[in-house]
Structures are given as structure tokens and as C-alpha cells.
Biopython code that builds the backbone (N, CA, C, O; Angstrom):
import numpy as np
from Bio.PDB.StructureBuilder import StructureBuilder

atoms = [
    (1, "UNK", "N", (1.408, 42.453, -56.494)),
    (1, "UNK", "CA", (1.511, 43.002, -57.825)),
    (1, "UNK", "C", (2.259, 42.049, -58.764)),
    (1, "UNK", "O", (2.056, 42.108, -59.977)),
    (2, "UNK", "N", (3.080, 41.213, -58.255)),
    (2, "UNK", "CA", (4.098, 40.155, -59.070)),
    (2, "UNK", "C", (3.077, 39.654, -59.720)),
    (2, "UNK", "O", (3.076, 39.614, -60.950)),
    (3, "UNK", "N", (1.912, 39.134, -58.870)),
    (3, "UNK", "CA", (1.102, 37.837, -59.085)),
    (3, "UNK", "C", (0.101, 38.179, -60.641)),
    (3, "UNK", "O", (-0.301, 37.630, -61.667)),
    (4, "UNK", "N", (0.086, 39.361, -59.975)),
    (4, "UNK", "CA", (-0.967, 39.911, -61.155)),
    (4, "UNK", "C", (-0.237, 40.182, -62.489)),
    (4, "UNK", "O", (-0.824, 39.913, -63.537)),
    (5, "UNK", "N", (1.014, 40.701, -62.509)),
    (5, "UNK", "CA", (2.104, 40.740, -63.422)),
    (5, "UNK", "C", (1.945, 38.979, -64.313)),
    (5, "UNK", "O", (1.497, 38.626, -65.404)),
    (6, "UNK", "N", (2.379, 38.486, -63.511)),
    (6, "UNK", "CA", (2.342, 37.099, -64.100)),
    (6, "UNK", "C", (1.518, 36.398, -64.319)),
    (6, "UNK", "O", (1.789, 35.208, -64.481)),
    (7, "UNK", "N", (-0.205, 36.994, -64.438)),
    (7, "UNK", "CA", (-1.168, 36.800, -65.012)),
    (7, "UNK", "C", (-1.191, 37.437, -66.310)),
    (7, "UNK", "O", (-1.371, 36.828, -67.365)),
    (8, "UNK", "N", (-0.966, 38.922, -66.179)),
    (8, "UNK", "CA", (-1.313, 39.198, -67.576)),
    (8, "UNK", "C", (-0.220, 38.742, -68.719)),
    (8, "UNK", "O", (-0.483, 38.724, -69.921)),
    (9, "UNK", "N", (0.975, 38.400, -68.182)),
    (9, "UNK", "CA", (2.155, 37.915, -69.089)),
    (9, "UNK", "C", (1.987, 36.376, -69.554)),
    (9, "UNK", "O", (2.676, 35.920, -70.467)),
    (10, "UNK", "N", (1.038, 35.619, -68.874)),
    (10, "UNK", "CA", (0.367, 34.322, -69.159)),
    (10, "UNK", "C", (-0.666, 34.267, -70.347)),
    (10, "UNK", "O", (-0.793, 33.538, -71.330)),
    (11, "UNK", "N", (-1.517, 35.610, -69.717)),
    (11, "UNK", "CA", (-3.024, 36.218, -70.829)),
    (11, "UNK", "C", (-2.378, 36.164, -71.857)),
    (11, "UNK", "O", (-2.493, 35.233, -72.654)),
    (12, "UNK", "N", (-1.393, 37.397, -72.057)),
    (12, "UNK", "CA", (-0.890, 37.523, -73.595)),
    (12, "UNK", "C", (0.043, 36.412, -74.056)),
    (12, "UNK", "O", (0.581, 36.607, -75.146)),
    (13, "UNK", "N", (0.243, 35.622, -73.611)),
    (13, "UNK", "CA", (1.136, 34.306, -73.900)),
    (13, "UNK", "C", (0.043, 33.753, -74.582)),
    (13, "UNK", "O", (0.121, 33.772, -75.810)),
    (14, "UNK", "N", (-1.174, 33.159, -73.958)),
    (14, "UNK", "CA", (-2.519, 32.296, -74.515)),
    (14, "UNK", "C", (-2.718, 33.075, -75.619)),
    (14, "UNK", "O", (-2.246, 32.788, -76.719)),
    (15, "UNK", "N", (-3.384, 34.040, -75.401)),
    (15, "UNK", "CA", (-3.237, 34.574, -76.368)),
    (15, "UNK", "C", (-3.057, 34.939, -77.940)),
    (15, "UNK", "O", (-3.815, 34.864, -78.907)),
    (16, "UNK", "N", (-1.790, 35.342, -77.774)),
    (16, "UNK", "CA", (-0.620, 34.828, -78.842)),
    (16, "UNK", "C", (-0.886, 33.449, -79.446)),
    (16, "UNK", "O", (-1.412, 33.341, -80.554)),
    (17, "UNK", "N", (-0.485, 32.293, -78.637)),
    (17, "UNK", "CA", (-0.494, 30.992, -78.781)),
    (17, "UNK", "C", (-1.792, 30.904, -79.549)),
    (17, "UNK", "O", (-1.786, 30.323, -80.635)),
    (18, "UNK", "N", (-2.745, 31.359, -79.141)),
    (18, "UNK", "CA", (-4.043, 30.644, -80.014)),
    (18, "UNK", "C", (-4.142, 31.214, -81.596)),
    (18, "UNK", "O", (-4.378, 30.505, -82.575)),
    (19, "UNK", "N", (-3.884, 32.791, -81.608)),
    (19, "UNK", "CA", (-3.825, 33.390, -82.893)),
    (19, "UNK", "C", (-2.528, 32.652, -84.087)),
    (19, "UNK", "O", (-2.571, 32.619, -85.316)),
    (20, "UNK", "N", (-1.585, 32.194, -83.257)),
    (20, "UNK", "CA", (-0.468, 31.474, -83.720)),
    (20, "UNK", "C", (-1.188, 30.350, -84.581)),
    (20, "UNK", "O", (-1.171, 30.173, -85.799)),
    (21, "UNK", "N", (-1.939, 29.522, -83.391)),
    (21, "UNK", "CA", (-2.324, 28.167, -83.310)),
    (21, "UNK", "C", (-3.616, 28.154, -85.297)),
    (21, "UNK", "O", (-3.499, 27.570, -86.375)),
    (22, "UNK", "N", (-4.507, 29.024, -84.782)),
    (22, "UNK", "CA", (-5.420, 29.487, -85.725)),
    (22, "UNK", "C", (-4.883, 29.864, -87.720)),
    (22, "UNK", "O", (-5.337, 29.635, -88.841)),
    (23, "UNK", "N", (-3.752, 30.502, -87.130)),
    (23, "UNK", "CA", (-3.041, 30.502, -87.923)),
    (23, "UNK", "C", (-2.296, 29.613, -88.803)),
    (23, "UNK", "O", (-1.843, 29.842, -89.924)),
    (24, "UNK", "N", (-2.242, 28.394, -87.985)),
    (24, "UNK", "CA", (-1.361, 27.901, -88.884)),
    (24, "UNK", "C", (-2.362, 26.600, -88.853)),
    (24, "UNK", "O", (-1.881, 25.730, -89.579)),
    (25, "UNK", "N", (-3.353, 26.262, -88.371)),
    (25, "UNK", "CA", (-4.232, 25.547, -88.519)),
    (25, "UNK", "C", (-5.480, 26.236, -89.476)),
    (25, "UNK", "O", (-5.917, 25.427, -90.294)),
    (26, "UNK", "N", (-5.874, 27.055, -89.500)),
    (26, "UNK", "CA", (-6.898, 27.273, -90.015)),
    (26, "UNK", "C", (-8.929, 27.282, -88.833)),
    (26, "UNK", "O", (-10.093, 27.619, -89.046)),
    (27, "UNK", "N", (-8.200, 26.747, -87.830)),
    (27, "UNK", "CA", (-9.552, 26.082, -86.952)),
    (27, "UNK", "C", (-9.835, 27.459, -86.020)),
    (27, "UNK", "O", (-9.069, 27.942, -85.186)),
    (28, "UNK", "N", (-11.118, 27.923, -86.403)),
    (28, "UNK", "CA", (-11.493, 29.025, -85.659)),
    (28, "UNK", "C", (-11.624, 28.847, -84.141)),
    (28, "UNK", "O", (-11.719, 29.909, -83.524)),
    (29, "UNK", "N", (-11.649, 27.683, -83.388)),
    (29, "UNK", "CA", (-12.188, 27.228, -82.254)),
    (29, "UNK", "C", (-10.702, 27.799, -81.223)),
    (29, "UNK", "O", (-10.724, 27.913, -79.997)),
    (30, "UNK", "N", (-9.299, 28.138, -82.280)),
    (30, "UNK", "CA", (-8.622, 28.601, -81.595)),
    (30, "UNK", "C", (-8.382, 30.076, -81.423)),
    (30, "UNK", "O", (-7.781, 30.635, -80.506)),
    (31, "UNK", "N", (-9.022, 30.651, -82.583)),
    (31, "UNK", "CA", (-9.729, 32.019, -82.614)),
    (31, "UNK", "C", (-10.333, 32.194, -81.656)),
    (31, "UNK", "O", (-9.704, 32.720, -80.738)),
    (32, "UNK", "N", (-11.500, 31.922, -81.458)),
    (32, "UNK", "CA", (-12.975, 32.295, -80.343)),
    (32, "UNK", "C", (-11.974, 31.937, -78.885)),
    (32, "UNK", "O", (-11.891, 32.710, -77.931)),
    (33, "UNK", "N", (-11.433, 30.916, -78.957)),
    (33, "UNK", "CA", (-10.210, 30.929, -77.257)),
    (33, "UNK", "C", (-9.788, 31.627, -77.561)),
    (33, "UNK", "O", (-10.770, 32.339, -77.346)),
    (34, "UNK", "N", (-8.872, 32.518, -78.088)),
    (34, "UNK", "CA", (-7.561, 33.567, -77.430)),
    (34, "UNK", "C", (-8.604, 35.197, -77.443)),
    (34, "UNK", "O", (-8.423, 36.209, -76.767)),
    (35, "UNK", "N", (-9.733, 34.895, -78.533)),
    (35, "UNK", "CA", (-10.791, 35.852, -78.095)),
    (35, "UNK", "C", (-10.993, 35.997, -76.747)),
    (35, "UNK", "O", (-10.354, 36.815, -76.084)),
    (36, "UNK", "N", (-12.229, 34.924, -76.065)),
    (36, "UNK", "CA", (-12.520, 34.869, -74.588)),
    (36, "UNK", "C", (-11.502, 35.184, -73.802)),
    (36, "UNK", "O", (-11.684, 35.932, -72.841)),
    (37, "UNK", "N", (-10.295, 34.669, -74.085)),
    (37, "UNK", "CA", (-9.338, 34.750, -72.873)),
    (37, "UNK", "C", (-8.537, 36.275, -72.680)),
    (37, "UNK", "O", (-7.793, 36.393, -71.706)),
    (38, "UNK", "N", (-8.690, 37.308, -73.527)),
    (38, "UNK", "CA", (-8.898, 38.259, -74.428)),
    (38, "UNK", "C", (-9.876, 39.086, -73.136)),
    (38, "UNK", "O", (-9.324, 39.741, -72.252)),
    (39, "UNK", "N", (-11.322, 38.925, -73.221)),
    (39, "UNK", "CA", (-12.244, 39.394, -73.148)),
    (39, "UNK", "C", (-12.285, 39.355, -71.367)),
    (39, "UNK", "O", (-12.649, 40.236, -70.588)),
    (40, "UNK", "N", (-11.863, 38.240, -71.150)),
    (40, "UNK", "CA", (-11.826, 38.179, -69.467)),
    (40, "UNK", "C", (-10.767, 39.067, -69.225)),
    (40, "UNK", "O", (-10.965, 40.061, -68.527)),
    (41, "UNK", "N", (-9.580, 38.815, -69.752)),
    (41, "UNK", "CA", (-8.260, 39.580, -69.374)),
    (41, "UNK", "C", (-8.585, 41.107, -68.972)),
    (41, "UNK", "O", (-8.433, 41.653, -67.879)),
    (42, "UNK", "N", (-9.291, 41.857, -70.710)),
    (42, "UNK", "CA", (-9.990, 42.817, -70.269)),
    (42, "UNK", "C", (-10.790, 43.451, -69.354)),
    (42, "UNK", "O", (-10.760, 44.656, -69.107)),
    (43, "UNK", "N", (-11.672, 42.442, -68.736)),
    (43, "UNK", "CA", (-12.624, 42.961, -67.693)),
    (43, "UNK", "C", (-11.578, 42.627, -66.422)),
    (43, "UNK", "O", (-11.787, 43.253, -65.382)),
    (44, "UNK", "N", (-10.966, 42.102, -66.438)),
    (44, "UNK", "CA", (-10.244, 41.808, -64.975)),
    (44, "UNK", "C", (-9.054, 42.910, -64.953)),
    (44, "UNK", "O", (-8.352, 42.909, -63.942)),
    (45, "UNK", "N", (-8.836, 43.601, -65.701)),
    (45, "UNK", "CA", (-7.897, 44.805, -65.742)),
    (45, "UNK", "C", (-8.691, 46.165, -64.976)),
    (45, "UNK", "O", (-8.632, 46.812, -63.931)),
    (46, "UNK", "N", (-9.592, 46.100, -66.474)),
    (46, "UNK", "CA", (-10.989, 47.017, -65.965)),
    (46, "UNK", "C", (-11.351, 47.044, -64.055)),
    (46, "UNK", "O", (-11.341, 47.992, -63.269)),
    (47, "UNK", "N", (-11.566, 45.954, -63.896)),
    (47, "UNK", "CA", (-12.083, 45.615, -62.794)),
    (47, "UNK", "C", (-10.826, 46.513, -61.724)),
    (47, "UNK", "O", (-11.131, 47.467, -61.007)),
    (48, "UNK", "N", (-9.473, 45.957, -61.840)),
    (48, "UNK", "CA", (-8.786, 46.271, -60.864)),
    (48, "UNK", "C", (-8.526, 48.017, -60.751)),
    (48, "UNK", "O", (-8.472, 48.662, -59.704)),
    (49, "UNK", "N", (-8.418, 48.423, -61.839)),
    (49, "UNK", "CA", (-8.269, 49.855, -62.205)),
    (49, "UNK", "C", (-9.525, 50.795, -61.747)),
    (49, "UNK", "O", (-9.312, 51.900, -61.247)),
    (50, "UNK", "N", (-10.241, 50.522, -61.854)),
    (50, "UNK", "CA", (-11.511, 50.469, -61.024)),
    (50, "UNK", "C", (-11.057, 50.403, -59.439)),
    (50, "UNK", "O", (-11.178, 51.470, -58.837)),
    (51, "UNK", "N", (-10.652, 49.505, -58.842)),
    (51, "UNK", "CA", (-10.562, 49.518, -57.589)),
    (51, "UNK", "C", (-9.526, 50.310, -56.925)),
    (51, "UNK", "O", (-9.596, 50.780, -55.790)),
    (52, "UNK", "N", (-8.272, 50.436, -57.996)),
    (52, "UNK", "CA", (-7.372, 51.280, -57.560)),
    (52, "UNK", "C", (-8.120, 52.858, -58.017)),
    (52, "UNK", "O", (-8.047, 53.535, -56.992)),
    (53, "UNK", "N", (-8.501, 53.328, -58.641)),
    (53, "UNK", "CA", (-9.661, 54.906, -58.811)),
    (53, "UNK", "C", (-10.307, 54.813, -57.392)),
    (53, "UNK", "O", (-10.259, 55.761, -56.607)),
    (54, "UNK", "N", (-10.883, 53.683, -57.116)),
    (54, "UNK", "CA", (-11.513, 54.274, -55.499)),
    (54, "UNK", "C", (-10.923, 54.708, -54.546)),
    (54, "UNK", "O", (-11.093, 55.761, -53.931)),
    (55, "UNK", "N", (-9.560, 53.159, -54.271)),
    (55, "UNK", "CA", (-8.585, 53.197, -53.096)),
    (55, "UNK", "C", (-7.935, 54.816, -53.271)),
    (55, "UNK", "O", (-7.533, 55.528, -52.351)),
    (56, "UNK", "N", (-7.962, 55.081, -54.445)),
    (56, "UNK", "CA", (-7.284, 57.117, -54.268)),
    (56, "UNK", "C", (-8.384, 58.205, -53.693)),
    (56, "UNK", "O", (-8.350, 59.224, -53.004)),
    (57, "UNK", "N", (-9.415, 57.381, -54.392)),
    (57, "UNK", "CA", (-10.922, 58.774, -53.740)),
    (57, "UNK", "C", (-10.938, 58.263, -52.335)),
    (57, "UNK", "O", (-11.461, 59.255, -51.827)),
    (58, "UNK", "N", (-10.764, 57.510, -51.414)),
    (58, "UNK", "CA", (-11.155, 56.972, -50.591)),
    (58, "UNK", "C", (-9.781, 57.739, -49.385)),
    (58, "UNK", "O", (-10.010, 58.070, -48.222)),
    (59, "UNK", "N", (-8.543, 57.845, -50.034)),
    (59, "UNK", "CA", (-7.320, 58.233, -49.525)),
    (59, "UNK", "C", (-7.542, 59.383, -49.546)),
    (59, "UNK", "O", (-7.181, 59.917, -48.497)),
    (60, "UNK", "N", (-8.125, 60.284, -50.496)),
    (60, "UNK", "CA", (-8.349, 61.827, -50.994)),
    (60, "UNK", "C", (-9.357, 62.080, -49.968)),
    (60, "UNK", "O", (-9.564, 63.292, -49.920)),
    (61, "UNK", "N", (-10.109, 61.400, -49.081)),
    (61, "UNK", "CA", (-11.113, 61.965, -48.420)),
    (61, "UNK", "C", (-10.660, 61.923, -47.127)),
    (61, "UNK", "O", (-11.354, 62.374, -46.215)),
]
sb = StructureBuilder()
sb.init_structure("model")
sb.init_model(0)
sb.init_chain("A")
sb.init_seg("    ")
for serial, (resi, resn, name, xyz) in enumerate(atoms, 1):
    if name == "N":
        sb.init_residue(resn, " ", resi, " ")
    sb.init_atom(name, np.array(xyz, "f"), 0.0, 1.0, " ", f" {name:<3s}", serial, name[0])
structure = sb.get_structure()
């Protein structure tokens, strides 16, 4: 659980950093990155939450 902790505290670091970056540059290319990185973060949350909903139906049975 650390590991995964210190993924998503990395995600929202990039993140940040790119909207920062975009910001004070003007260059969308750092937009569309903290987007994607954004968009994976999301599905890989999704994904695990998902697996923990089974591991309980799976315990419940």
C-alpha cells in the first residue's frame, strides 16, 4: 500500500508541475502531459478499486 501511496503522491506532483509549467509558459504540450498523466492515474485507481470490490465479494462468499 506504501508503494501505491507513493505513486499517486508522484501523479499529483506531475501533475501540478505541468499545470504550473503551462502556466507560466504558455505551451499547451505541458497541458495535454499533466492531462494524460491525469487520465492514466484515473484508470489505475479505477482499476484497483475494482479489484478491491471483488477481493470483498469473493470474502463475502
Amino acid at each position: 500500500m506504501l508503494f501505491l501511496r507513493i505513486i499517486g503522491i508522484l501523479a499529483v506532483i506531475a501533475i501540478g508541475a505541468g499545470v504550473v509549467t503551462y502556466l507560466l509558459t504558455g505551451d499547451r504540450r505541458y497541458l495535454g502531459l499533466a492531462g494524460h498523466i491525469a487520465k492514466y492515474a484515473l484508470i489505475l485507481a479505477l482499476a484497483l478499486f475494482a479489484l478491491l470490490a471483488v477481493e470483498r465479494l469473493i470474502v463475502m462468499l
